[in-house]
N, C-alpha and C positions, 0 to 999 in steps of 0.2 A: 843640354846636359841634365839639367833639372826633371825632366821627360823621363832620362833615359837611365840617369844613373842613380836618382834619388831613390833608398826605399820608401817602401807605398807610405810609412805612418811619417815620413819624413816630406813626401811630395805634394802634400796638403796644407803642410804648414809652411813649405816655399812658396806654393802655388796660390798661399791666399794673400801676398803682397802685391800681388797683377790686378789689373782691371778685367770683369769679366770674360772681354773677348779673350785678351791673353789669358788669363786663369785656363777658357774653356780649351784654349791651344792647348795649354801643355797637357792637361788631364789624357786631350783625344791622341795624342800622340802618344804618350804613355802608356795607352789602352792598347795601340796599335804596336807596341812595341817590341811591349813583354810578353813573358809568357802566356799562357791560358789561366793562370792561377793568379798569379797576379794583376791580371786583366780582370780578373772578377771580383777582387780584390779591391780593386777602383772603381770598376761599377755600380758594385753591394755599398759602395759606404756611405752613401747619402750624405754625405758632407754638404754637398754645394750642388743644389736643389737648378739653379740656375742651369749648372753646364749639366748636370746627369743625363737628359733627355738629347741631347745634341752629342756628349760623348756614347752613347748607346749607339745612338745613328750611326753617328762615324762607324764604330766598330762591327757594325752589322754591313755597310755597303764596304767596309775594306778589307775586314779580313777573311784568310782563307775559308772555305765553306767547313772544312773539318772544326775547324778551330771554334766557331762559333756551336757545333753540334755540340762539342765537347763542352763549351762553356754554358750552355742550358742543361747538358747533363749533370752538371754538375750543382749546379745551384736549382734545381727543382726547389718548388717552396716546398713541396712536403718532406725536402730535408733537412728542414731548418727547425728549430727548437721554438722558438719563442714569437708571438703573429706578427710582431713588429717586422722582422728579418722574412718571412714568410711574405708578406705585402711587397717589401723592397723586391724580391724575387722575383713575387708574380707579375710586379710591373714594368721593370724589367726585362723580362722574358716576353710582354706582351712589344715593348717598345721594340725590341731588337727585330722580332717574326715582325711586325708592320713596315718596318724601317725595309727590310731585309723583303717581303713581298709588294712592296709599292711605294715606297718614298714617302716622302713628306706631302710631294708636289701631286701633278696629273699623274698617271703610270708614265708616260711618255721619260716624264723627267725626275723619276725616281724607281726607285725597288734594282732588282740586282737582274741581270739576265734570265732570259729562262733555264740554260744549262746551268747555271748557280742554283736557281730555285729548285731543281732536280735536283742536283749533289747535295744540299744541303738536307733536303728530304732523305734523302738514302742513309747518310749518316746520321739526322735523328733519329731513324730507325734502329740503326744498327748500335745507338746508343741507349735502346729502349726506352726511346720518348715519343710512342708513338699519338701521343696524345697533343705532344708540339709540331710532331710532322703533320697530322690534320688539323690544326688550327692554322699551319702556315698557308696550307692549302685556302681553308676557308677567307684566308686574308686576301688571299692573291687572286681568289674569284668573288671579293668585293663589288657588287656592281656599282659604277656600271664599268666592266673590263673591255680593255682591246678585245675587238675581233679577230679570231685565229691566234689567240694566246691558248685556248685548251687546244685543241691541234698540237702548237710549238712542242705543248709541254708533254703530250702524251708521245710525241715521238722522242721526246729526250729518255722520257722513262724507259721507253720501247729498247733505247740502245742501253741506258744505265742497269735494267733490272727485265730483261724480255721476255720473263714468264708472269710478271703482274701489271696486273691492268689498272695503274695509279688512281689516275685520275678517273675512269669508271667506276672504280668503286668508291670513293671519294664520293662524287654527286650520288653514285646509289644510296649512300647509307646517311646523309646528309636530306635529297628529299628540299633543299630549300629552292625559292621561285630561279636563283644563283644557279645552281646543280641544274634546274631542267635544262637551263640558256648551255649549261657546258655540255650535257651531253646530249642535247639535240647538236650543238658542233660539231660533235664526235661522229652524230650519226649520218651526219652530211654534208660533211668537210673533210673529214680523217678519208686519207686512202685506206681502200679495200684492206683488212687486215683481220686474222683469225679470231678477235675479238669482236669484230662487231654482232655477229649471231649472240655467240655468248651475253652480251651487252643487253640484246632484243631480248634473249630469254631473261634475262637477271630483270630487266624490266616488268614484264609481262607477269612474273612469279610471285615478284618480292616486294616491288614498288605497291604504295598507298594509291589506290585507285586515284584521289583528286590528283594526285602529282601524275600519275601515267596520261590524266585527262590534259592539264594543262601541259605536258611534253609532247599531246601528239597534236593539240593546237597550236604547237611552235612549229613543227613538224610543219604542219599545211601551209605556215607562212612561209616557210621555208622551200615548199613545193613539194613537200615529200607525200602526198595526200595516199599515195598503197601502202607507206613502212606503216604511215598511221593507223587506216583502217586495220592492217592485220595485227596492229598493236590493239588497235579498240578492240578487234574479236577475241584474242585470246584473251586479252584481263577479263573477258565479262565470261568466258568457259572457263574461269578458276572453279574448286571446288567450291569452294567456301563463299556459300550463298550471301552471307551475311554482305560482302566484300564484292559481291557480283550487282546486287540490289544497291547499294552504294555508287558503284562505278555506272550504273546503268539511268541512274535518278540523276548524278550530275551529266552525262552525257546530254540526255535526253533533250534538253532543250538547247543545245548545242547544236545539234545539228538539222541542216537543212531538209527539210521536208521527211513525211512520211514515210517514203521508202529506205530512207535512210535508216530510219528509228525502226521498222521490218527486220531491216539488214542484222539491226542491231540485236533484237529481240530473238532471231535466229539465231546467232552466235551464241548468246544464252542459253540457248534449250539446246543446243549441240553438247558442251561439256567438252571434258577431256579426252576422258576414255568411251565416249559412246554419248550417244542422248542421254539425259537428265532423266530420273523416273520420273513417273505419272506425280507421285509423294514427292519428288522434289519440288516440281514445278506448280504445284501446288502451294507450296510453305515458299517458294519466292515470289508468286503472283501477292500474297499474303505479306510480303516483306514490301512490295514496290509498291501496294496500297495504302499503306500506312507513312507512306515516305512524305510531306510535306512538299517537296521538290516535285512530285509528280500530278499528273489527273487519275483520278479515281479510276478511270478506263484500263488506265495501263494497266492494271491487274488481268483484267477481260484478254486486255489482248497478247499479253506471253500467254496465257491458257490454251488462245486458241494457235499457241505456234508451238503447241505440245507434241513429241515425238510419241511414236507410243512401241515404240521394241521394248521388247520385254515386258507388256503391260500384262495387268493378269484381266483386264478386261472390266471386270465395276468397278476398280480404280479408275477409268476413263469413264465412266458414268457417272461418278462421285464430280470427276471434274469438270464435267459438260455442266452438271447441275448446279458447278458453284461459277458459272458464267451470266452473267443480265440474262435474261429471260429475251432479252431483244436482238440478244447478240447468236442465241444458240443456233439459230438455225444454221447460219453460216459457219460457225465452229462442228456442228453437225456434221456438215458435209465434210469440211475438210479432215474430221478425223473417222469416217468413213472410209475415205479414200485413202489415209495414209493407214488403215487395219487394211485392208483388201492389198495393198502393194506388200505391207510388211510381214504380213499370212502367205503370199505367193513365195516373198525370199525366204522362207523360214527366221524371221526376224521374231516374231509372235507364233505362239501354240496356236492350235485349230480350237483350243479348247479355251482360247482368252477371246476368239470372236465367239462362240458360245456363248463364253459368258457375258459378255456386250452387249448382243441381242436379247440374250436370255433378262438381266438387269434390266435392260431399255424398258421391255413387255411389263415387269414386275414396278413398275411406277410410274405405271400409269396415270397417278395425281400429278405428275412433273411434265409441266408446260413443255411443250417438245420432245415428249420421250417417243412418241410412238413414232410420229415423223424421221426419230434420228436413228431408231429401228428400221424401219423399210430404207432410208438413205444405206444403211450397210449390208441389208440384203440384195439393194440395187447395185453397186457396184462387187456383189460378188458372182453375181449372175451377169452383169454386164462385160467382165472380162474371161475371153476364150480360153484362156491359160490359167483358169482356177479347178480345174478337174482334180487336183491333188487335195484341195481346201474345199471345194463344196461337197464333195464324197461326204468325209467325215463330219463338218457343220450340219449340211441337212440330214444326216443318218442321226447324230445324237441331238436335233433338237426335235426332230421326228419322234422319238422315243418318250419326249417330256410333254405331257397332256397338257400344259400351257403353252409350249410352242411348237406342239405338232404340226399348225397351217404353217406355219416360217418354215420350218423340214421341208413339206410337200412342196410349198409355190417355189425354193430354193434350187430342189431337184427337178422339177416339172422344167421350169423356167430355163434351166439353164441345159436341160435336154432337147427341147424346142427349137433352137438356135441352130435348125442344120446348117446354115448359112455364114457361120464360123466359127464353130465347133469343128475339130476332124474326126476320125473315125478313133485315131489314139484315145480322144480323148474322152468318147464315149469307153471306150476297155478301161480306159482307169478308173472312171464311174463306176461302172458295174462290177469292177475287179476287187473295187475296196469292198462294195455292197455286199456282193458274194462271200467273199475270202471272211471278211469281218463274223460275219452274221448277225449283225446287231438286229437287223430288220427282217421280218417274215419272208420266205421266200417267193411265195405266193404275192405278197405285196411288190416284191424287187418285178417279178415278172410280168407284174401289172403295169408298173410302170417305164418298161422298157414296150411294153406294144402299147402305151397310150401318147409315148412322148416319141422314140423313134420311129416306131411302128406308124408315124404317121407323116413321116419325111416325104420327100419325093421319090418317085420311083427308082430312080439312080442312086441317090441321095442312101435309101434305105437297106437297097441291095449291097453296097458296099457297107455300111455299117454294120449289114448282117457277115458278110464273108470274114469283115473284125474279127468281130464279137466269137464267130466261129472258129478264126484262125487260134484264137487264144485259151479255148477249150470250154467255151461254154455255149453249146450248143443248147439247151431249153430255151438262153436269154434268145441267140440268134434266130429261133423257131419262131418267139413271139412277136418280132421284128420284122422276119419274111417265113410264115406259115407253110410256102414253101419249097423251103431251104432244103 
């Protein structure tokens, strides 16, 4: 009776002739009784320090999930006037969301169901406290939590609220060592569901690189070692170098052996939207050198796993030259070979290898420049299917009285090759030469009878019938005399 029909200024001053235990009865019963208003009524009043904490409990693991949204809605401390009443609040409020996501006890043997702990998040929402629905959150993935409680819980949301992804975004915007553990469960526990990509990209975009690192080493304990890797490549092809240099210095000694860290460095200079410029990868090898976490090498070596589309060509000389002096020859080569493939796709202008070579020739004080000059004349003359690229490279650096021999040995060289060259590919040689007219004619016809003109007999005759079918009869004249 005392409980139920006393009012509240009236129930305190019955309630304090019982011994504790009893005292604390009637309070919790009374909490549990009445109203929402009067339940707060009895919570707020600090009267009896003793039972507060035990009747909050109560009232968080008994009553209805509405009932309790509504009574944190209501007593927010920052609706209260004076800090005393504001404290009582916040403590309170802290007591009930603990009580209410995990008991007193083990989880086992306390906090409220999972489908409570969902309803009750819905209606703090819907009561605009969304500030107490992610601290419930954060309670309830206290570690160290039941295994397959984020799971439980994301499929309650799934049915309660099925276009938001709770507990994803929860751990995303959170970020704590808590958050990785939940939503590595998410990523390898939750069945298939239209959220998971989303999840991966929200990851990969927005997450703090050390947290994506330490989520895809939960990952590989987990087995999941592909989600991880293509998590590690995309975080490190974010734009934002600063964020990429970051992610790439705590990796780095994470993982096993050298070709992994390749692997890695690759993804890097991939990017987004296309390879990294020449100027990006530049100002990140200059970010990863300075990094403390790293060796001094790592600079060297994203340099040398530099893309080069779209380079303008002494941008990649600038960056050859800001490589160890021991390391260039090898980086040499390899950005040789990736100008001469990127020249053939139309990825690079004819006039960025120009200027490649043309630069290399021009610094001649730089340890390896001349070496990494003939390296990109050699594989432009070494591949049969560059007649599109070597036309115009050796016509305009023929023209430049510094790199007139590189024009010559370029066209000579790669005219010579009747042995996998075709006949096509001599008419597009000479078709550019001609058509263009960059180059003296007399000199074009020189060098059609001194390079094919001295093919094999079969060999010649049919490059002559080309060259003629295509309507240049003088070239085919000098070729087979005749014709």
């Amino acid at each position: 009776m005392i409980a139920t029909k006393r009012p509240v200024e009236g129930l305190f001053a019955d309630a304090s002739g019982f011994g504790t235990k009893d005292r604390t009865y009637i309070l919790a019963v009374a909490a549990l009784e009445r109203d929402v208003d009067q339940a707060a009524a009895i919570l707020l009043s600090g009267r009896d320090q003793d039972a507060d904490e035990v009747v909050a409990g109560t009232f968080a693991r008994q009553r209805l999930t509405s009932d309790i949204a509504q009574l944190i809605g209501s007593i927010r401390p920052y609706d209260w006037q004076t800090e005393e009443d504001q404290k009582n609040a916040t403590s309170l409020i802290e007591t009930i969301l603990s009580e209410f996501a995990r008991g007193t006890h083990e989880f086992a043997d306390g906090g409220r169901q999972t489908f409570d702990i969902a309803l009750v998040y819905v209606h703090l929402i819907g009561a605009g406290c969304d500030a107490e629905a992610d601290k419930l959150l954060t309670k309830v993935f206290v570690e160290p939590w039941r295994a397959g409680l984020a799971v439980e819980l994301d499929e309650e949301f799934d049915h309660y609220v099925p276009g938001n992804d709770v507990v994803g975004d929860w751990a995303g915007k959170r970020l704590s060592p808590s958050a990785v553990q939940v939503m590595a469960e998410l990523l390898t526990t939750a069945r298939p569901s239209r959220r998971r990509q989303a999840r991966i990209d929200d990851i990969v975009d927005n997450w703090r690189p050390k947290s994506a690192v330490k989520l895809c080493d939960e990952l590989e304990k987990r087995g999941q070692a592909r989600d991880a890797a293509m998590i590690r490549e995309r975080v490190v092809s974010r734009p934002d170098l600063g964020q990429v240099a970051e992610a790439v210095a705590v990796w780095w000694g994470r993982l096993p052996g050298a070709r992994s860290r390749e692997l890695l460095l690759d993804a890097a200079v991939q990017g987004r939207g296309g390879p990294r410029s020449v100027v990006e990868i530049r100002s990140l090898a200059e970010r990863l050198e300075n990094d403390e976490l790293l060796p001094k090498a790592a600079g060297d070596k994203l340099r040398k796993h530099a893309l080069v589309d779209g380079c303008a060509g002494d941008d990649l000389t600038e960056l050859l030259f800001s490589i160890a002096a021991k390391q260039r020859p090898d980086a040499a080569e390899k950005f040789a070979r990736r100008m001469a493939v990127a020249a053939k796709d139309r990825q690079v202008k004819t006039r960025s290898v120009v200027c490649y070579i043309r630069s290399l020739r021009q610094a001649r004080s730089q340890k390896g420049s001349q070496t990494a000059a003939n390296l990109m004349i050699n594989e432009l003359v070494g591949d049969a299917r560059m007649a599109r690229v070597v036309a115009p490279v050796g016509a305009v650096l023929l023209r430049d009285e510094a790199t007139e021999k590189d024009g010559r040995s370029i066209l000579q060289r790669y005219l010579n090759r009747h042995n996998a060259i075709s006949d096509k590919d001599v008419v597009s040689v000479f078709r550019f030469l001609a058509v263009m007219g960059m180059l003296d004619a007399e000199f074009v016809q020189g060098l059609a009878g001194a390079t094919v003109g001295r093919w094999p007999a079969t060999r010649r005759r049919e490059a002559a019938f080309a060259l003629r079918d295509a309507g240049m009869l003088d070239l085919a004249r000098e070729v087979l005399p005749r014709l």
